[in-house]
C-alpha positions in Angstrom: 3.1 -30.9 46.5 0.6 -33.4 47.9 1.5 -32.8 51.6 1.1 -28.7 50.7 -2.3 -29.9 49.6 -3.5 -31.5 52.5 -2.3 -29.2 54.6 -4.2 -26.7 52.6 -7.3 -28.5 52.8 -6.7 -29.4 56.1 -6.4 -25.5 57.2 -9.9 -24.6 54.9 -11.5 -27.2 56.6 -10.9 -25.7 59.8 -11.9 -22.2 58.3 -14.9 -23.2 56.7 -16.6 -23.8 60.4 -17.5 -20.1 59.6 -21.1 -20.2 57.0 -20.8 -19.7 53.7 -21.4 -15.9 53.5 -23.8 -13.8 51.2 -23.0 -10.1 50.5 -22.5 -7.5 51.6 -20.0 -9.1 53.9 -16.9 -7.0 56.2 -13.7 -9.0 56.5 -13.1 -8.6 60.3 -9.9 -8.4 62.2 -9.8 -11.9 63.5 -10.7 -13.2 59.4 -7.2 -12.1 58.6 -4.4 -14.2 58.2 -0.2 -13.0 57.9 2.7 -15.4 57.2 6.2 -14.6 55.1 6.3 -15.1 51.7 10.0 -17.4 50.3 11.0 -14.0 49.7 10.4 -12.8 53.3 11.9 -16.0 54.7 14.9 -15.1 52.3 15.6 -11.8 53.6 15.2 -13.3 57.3 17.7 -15.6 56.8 19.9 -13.5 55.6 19.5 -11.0 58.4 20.3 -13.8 60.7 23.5 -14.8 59.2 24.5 -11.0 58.7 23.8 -10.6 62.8 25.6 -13.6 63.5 28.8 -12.4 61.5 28.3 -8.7 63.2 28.2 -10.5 66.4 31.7 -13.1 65.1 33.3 -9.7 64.1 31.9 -7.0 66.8 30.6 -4.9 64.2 28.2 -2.7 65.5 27.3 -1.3 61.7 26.2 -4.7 60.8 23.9 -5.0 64.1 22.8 -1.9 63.6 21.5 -2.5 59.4 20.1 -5.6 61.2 18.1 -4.2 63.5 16.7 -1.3 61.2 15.5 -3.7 58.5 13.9 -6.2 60.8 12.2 -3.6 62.4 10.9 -1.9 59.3 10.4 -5.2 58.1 8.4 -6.7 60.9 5.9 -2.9 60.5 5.3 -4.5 57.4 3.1 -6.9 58.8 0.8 -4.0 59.9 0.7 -2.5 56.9 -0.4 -5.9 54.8 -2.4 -6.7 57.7 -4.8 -3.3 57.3 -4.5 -3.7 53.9 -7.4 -5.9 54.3 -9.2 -5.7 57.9 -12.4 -4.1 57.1 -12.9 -4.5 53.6 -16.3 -4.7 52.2 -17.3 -7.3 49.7 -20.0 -5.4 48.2 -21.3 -8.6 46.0 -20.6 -11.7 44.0 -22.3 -12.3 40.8 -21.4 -14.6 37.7 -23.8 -14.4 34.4 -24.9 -18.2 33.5 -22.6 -20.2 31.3 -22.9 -23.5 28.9 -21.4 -26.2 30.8 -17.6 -26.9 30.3 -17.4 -22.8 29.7 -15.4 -21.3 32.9 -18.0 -19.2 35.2 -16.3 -16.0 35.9 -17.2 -14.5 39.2 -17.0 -10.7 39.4 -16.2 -9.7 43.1 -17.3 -6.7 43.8 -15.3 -4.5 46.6 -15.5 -1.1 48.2 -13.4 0.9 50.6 -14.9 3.6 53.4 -11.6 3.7 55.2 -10.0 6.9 55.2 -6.5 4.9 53.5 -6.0 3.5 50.3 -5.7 0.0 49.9 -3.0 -1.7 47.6 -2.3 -5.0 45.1 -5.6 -6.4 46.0 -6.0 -10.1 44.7 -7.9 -12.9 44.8 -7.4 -16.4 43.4 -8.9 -20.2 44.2 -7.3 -22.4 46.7 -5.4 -24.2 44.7 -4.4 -21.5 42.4 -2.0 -18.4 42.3 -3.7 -15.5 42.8 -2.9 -13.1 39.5 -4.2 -9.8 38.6 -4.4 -6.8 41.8 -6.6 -4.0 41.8 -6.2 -0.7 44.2 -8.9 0.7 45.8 -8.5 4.8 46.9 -10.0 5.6 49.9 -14.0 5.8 49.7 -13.5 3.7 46.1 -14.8 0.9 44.7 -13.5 -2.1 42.4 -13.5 -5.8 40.9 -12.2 -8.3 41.2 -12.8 -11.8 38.9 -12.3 -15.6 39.4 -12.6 -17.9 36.7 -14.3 -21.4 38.0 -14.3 -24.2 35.7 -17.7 -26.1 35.0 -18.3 -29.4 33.8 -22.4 -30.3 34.8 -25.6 -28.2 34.1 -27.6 -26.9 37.2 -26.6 -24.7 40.1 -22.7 -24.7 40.6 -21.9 -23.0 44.1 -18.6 -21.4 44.2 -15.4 -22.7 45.8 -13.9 -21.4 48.8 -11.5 -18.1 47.1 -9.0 -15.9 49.1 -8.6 -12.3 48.8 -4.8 -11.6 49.4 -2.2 -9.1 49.2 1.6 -8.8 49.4 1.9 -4.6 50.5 4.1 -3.2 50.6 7.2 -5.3 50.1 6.5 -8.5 49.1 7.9 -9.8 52.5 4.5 -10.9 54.1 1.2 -12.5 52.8 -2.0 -11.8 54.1 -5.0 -13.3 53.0 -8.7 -13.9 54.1 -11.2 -17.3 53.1 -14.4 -16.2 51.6 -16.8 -18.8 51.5 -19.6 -17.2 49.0 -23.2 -18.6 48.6 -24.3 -17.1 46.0 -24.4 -20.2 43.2 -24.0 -19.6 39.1 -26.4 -20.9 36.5 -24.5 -23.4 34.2 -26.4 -24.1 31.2 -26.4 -27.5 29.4 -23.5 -27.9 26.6 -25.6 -27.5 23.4 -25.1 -30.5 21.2 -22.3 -29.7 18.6 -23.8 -31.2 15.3 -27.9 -31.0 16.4 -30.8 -32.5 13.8 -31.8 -29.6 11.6 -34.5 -27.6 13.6 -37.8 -28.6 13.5 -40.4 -26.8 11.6 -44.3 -26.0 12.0 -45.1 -28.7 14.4 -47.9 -27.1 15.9 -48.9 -25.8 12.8 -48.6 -22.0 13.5 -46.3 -19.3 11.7 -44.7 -16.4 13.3 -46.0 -13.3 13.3 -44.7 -11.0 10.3 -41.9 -8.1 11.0 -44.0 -5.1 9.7 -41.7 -2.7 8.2 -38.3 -3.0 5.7 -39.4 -5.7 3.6 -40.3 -6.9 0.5 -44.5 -8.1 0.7 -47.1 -5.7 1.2 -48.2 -5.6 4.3 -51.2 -3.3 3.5 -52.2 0.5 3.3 -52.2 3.5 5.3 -52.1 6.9 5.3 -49.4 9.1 4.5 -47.0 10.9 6.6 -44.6 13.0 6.7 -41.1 11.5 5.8 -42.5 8.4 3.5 -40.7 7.5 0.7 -42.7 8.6 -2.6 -41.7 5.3 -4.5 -44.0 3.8 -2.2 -47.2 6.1 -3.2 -50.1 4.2 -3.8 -50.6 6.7 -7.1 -53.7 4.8 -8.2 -55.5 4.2 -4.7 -54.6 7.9 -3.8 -56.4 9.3 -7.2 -59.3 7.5 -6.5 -59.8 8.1 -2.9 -58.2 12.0 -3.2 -55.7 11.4 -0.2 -52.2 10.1 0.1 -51.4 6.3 1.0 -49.0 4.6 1.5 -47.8 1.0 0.8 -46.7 -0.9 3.9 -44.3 -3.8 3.8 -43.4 -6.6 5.6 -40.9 -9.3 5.8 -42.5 -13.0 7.3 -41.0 -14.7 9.7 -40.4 -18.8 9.2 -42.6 -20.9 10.7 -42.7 -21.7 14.3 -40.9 -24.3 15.9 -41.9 -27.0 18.5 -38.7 -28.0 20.7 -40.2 -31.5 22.3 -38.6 -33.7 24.4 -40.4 -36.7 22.6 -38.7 -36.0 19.7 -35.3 -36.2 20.9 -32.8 -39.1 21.2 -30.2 -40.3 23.6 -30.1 -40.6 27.5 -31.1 -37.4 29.4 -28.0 -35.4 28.7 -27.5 -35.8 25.1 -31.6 -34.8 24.4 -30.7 -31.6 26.5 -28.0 -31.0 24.4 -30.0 -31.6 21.7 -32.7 -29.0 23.1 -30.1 -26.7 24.5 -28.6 -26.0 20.8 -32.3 -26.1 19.0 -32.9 -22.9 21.5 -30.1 -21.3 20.7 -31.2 -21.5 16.7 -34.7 -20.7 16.6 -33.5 -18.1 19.1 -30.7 -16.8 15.9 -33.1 -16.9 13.4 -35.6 -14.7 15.7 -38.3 -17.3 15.3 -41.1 -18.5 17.7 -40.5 -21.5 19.4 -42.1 -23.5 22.3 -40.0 -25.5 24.4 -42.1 -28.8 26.1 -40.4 -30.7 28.8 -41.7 -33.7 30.3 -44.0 -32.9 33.8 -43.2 -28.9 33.3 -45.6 -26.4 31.7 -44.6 -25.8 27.7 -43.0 -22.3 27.6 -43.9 -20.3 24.2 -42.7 -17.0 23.0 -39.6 -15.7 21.8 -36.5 -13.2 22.3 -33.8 -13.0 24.9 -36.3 -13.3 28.1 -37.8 -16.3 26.8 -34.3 -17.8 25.8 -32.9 -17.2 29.5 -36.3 -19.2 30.9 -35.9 -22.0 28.3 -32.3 -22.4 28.9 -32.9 -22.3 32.5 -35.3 -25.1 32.7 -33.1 -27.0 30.7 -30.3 -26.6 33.2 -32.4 -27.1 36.0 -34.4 -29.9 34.1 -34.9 -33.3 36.7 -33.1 -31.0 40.0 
């Protein structure tokens, strides 16, 4: 297993002398590669043994079996070969991930040639490729790649192959893709954090007006209000319709600062990673300051994807 390895790395070293590619990208002719699979160095063996006992015996049947299946066998070879010269990688995206989650990388693929295009896979160097997709001619589809991930910041993508084994199973042809287009790894948020911080900066959030149970205040009424909340008395004396409108407060806002963290650089973005993610729960405001950046405030999913991503690129 070790010598397969080096010989593996040893034949993407030579193949990586091509740049790492960013989409949309063709695989051309000369990108392919074809060599038998055990199975297809099976079934050549055994026609040579079964020409070698036509040839002991002078049995022309036996030649003549051997000759048809190594002919229709050595077609094969075409037909795995244009299985894949010419098609299009389309794109590669992966959505960021918290760090020791697996990045999955969604390869997308299209086909303008006027054929369809069978048990398409793809799979890491060192792994078996596993689930195929078809593509009909003038179709589209995806394939994905799981990548481990272990450290926050930018992870680029490992050299993948896109493979396939039509129609037989005899031959294998693959192509290297070298993909530059890196995935956003989050920092691993800290599994038993200090209880969130409250009110640092001496703010509150801004009230939810709307279901709730405090009055928000009065306004006119329309069409569709419930009548159990009628301001009777207010309306009487003004001779119009109002109508009570509520509110439910948010908590106070939080202030996620470095300085009040503990631990070496990692474990306080930890720390901050999983104090994000809970003011971000709770649907609170929060302001995230790091040291030398400029303090991001707000709140929702936007300003969760820009805290979270200067945590992960934090000191890169």
């Amino acid at each position: 297993m070790r010598i397969g390895n080096r010989i593996r790395e040893w034949a993407i070293e030579r193949v990586r002398r091509r740049a790492r590619i960013a989409p949309p990208y063709r695989l051309a002719y000369r990108h392919v590669f074809i060599l038998p699979t055990v199975f297809g160095m099976g079934f050549g063996a055994m026609l040579v043994f079964t020409a070698l006992g036509g040839l002991n015996f002078n049995n022309n049947m036996a030649l003549l079996m051997v000759f048809t299946l190594g002919a229709l066998t050595q077609m094969t070879t075409l037909l795995a070969y244009r299985d894949l010269a010419g098609l299009d990688i389309d794109a590669i995206r992966a959505e960021p991930v918290f760090a020791g989650e697996p990045a999955h990388f969604r390869i997308q693929l299209s086909n303008d040639a006027p054929h369809a295009r069978y048990s398409l896979q793809a799979a890491l160097a060192t792994e078996p490729a596993r689930a195929c997709t078809d593509l009909a001619a003038g179709a589209g589809g995806t394939l994905e790649l799981a990548v481990p991930t272990h450290v926050r910041g930018w992870l680029e993508p490992p050299p993948f192959r896109i493979e396939t084994r039509y129609p037989l199973g005899m031959f294998r042809a693959w192509s290297w893709v070298f993909p530059a287009t890196p995935a956003l790894v989050y920092p691993a948020p800290a599994r038993k954090p200090p209880p969130l911080p409250r009110a640092a900066i001496g703010r509150r959030g801004q009230p939810r007006v709307g279901d709730g149970d405090q009055v928000h205040g009065l306004r006119n009424y329309r069409q569709g209000d419930s009548l159990r909340r009628v301001a009777w008395r207010t309306s009487a004396r003004h001779d119009t319709l109002y109508t009570r409108e509520m509110e439910s407060p948010r908590d106070a806002a939080c202030e996620l600062d470095w300085n009040t963290t503990q631990g070496d650089t990692e474990q306080r973005l930890s720390v901050l990673t999983a104090w994000v993610l809970m003011a971000d729960h709770r649907q609170i405001e929060y302001r995230l300051a790091l040291p030398g950046q400029p303090v991001l405030s707000g709140s929702g999913p936007a300003h969760r994807a820009r805290c979270l991503e200067a945590l992960a690129l934090f000191g890169q």
